[in-house]
Z-matrix of the N, CA and C atoms (Angstrom, degrees):
N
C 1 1.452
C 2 1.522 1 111.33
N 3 1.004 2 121.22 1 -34.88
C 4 1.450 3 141.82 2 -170.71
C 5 2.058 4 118.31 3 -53.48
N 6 1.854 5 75.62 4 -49.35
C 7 1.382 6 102.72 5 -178.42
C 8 1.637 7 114.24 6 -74.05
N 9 1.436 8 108.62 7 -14.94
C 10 1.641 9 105.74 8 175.79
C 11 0.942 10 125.58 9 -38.51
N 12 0.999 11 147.61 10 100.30
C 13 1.896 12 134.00 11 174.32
C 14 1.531 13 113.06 12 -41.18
N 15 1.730 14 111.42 13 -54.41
C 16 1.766 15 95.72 14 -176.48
C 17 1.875 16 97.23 15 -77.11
N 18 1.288 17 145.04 16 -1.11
C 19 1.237 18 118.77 17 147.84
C 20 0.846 19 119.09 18 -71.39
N 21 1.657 20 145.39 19 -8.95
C 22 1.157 21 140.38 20 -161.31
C 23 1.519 22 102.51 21 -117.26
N 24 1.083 23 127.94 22 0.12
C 25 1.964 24 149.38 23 169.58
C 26 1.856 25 105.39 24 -83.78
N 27 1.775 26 101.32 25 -31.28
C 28 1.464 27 101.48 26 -157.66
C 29 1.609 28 96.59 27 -96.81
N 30 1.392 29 112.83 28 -19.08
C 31 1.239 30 104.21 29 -164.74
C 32 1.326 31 94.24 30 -97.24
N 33 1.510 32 142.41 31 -33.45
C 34 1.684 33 145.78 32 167.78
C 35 1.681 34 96.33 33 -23.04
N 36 1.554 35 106.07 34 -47.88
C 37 1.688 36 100.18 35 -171.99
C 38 1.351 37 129.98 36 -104.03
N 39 1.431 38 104.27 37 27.07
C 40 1.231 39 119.22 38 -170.78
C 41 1.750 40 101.63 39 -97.70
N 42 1.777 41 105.45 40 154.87
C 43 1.654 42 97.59 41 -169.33
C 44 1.650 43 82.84 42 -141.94
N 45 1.613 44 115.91 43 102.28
C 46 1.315 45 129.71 44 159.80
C 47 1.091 46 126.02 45 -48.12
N 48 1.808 47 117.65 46 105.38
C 49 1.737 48 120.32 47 -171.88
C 50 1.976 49 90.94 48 -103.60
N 51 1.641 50 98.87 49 123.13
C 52 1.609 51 111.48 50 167.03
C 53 1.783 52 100.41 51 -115.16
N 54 1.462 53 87.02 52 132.66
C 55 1.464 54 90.14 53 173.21
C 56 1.601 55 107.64 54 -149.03
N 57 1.425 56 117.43 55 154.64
C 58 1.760 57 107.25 56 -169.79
C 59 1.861 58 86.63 57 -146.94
N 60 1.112 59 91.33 58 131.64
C 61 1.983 60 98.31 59 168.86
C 62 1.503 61 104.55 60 -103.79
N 63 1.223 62 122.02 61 154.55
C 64 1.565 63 123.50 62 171.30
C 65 1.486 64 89.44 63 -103.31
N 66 1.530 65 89.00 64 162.83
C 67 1.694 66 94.02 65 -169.91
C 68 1.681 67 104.14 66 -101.12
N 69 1.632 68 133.30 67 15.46
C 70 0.916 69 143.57 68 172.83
C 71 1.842 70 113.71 69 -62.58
N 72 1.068 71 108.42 70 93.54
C 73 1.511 72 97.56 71 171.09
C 74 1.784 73 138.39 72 -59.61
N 75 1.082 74 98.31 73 -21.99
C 76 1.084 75 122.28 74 156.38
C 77 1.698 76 139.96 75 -40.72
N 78 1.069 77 115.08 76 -25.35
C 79 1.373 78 134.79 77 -150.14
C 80 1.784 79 92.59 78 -122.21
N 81 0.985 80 106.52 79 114.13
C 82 1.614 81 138.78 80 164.38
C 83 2.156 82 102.83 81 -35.59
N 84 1.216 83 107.52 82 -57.74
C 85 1.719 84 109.34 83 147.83
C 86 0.988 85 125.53 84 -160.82
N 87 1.379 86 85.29 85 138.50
C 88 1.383 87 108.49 86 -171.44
C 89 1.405 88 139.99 87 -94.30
N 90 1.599 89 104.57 88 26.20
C 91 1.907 90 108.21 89 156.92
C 92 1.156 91 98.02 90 -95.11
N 93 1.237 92 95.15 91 150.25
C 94 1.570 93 142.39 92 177.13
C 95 1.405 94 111.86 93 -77.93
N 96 1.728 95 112.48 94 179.12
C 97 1.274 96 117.93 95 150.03
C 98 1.593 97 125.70 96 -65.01
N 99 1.419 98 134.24 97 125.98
C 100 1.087 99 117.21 98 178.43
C 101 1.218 100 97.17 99 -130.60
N 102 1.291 101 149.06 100 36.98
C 103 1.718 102 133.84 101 162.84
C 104 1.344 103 96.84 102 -51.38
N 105 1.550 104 93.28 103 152.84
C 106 1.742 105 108.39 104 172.01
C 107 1.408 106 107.64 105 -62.74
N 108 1.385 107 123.18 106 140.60
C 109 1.443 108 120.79 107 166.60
C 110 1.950 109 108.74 108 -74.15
N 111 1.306 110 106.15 109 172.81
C 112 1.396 111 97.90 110 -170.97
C 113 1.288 112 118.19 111 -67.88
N 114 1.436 113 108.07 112 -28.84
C 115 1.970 114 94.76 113 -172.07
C 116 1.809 115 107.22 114 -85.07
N 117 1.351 116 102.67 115 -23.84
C 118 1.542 117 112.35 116 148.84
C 119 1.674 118 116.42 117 -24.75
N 120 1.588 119 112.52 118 -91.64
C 121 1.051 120 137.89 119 160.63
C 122 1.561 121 100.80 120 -22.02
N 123 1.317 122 120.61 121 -92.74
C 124 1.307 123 105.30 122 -171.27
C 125 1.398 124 128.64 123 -51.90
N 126 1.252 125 126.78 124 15.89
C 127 1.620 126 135.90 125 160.05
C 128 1.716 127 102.10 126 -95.90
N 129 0.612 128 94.66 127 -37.88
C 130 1.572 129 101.79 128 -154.24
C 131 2.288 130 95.55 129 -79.96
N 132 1.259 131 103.44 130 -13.17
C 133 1.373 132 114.85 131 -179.92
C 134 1.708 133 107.46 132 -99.61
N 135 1.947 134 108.35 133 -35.64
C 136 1.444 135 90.67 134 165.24
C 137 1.534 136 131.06 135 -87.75
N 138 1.054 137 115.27 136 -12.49
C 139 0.919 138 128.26 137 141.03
C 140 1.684 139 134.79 138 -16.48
N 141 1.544 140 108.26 139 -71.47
C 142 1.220 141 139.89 140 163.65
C 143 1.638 142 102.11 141 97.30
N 144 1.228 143 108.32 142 36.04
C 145 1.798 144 91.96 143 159.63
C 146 1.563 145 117.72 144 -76.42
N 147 1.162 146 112.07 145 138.85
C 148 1.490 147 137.60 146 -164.14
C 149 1.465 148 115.18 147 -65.86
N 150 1.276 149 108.59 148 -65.79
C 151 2.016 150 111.39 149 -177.25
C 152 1.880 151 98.11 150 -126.95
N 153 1.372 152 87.66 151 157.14
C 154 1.741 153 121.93 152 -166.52
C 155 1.515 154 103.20 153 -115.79
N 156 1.470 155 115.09 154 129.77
C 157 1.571 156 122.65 155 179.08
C 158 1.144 157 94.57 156 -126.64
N 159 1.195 158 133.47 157 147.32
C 160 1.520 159 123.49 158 167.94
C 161 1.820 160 91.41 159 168.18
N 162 1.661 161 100.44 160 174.39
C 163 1.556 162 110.35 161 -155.60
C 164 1.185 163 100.90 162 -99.29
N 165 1.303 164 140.68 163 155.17
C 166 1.346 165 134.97 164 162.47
C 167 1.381 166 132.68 165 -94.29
N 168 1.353 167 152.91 166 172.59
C 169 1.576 168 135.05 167 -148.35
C 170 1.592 169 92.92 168 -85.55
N 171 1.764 170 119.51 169 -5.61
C 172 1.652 171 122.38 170 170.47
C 173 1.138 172 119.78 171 -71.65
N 174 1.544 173 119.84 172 -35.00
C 175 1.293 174 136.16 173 -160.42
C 176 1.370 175 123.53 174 85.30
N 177 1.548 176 92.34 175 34.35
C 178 1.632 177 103.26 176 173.83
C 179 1.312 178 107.92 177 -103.00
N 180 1.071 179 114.46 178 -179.05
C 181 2.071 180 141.24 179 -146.53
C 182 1.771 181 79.45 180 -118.17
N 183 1.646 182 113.57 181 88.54
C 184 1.710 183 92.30 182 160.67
C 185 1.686 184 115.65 183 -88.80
N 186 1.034 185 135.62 184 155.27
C 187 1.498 186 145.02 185 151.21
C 188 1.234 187 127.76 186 -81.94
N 189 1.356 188 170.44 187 111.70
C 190 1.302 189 171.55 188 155.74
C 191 1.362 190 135.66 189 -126.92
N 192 1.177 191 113.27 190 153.43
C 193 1.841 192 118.21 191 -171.06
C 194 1.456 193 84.56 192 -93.42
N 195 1.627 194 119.11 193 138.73
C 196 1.348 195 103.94 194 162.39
C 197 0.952 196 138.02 195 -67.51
N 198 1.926 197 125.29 196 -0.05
C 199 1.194 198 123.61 197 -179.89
C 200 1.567 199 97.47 198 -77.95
N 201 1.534 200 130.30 199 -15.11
C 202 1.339 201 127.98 200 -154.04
C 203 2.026 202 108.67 201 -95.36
N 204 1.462 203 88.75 202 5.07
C 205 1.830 204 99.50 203 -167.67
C 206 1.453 205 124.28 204 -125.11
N 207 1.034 206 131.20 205 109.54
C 208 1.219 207 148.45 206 146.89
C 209 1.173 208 147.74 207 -70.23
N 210 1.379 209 107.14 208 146.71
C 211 2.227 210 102.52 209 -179.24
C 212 0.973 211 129.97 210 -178.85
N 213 1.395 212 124.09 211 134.05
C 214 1.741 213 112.11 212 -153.73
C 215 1.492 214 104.97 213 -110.76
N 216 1.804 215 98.43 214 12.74
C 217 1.932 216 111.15 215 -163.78
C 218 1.772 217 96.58 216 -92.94
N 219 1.840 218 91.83 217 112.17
C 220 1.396 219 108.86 218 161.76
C 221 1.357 220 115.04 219 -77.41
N 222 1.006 221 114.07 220 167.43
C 223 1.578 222 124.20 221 -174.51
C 224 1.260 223 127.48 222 -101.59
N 225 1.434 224 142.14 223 142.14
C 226 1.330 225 117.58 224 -177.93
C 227 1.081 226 139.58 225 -46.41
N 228 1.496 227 100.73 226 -35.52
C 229 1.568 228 118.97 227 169.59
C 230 1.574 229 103.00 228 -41.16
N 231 1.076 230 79.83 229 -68.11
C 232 1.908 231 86.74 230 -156.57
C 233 1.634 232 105.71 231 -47.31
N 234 1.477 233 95.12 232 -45.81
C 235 1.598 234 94.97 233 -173.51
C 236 1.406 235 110.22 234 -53.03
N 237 0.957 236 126.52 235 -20.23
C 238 1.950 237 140.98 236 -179.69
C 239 1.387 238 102.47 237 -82.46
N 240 1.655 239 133.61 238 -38.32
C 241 1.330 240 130.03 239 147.31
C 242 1.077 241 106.68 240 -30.95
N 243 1.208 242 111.78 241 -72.71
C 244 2.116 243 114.97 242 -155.32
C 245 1.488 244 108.39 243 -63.74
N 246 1.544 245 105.98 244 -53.92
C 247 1.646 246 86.29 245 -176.62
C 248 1.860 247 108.85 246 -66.94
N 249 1.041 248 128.80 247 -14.43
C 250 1.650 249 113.29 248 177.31
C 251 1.603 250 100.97 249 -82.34
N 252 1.268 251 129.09 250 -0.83
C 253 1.512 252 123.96 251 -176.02
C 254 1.467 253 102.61 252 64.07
N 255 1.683 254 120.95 253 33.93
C 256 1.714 255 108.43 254 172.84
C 257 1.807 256 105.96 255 -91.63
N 258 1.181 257 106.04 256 119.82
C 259 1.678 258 104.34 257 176.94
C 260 2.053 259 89.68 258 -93.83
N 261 1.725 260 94.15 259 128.88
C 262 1.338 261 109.14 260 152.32
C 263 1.830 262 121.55 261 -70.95
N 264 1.331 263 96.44 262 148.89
C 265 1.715 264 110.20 263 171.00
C 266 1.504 265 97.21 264 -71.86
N 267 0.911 266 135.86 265 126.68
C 268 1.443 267 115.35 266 129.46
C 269 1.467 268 142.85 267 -87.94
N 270 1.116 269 134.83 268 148.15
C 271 1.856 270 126.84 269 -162.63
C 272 1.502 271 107.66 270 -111.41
């Protein structure tokens, strides 16, 4: 699927919105950090979607080309993979 050319035309113009709320009511606002974690990121690069929206650990609005973004931040999830020794498939 990956290899389609018109999937690979649709995703050039595609603009990835990440967003995360904390469930604290309390808090004046309440999104979170949401950068892609890395194995995130590396889907989201074969893929080939083009630009990255997402919040920063400030609670700012970042913008980016995905060629312009990087990150070596695993996710909890995953980190809960590694220590149980579960290896994901990937497709």
């Amino acid at each position: 699927m990956y290899n389609d050319n018109k999937f690979k035309r649709k995703m050039r113009k595609m603009t990835l919105y990440v967003v995360r709320f904390r469930s604290e009511e309390s808090s004046e606002c309440n999104m979170a950090h949401s950068a892609p974690c890395k194995h995130c990121f590396n889907k989201i690069k074969q893929v080939g979607i083009k630009k990255l929206i997402y919040i920063d650990s400030d609670g700012n609005i970042q913008k980016c080309l995905t060629k312009n973004y990087s990150t070596n931040f695993i996710s909890s999830g995953y980190k809960e993979y590694a220590r149980k020794n579960i290896v994901l498939q990937y497709y």
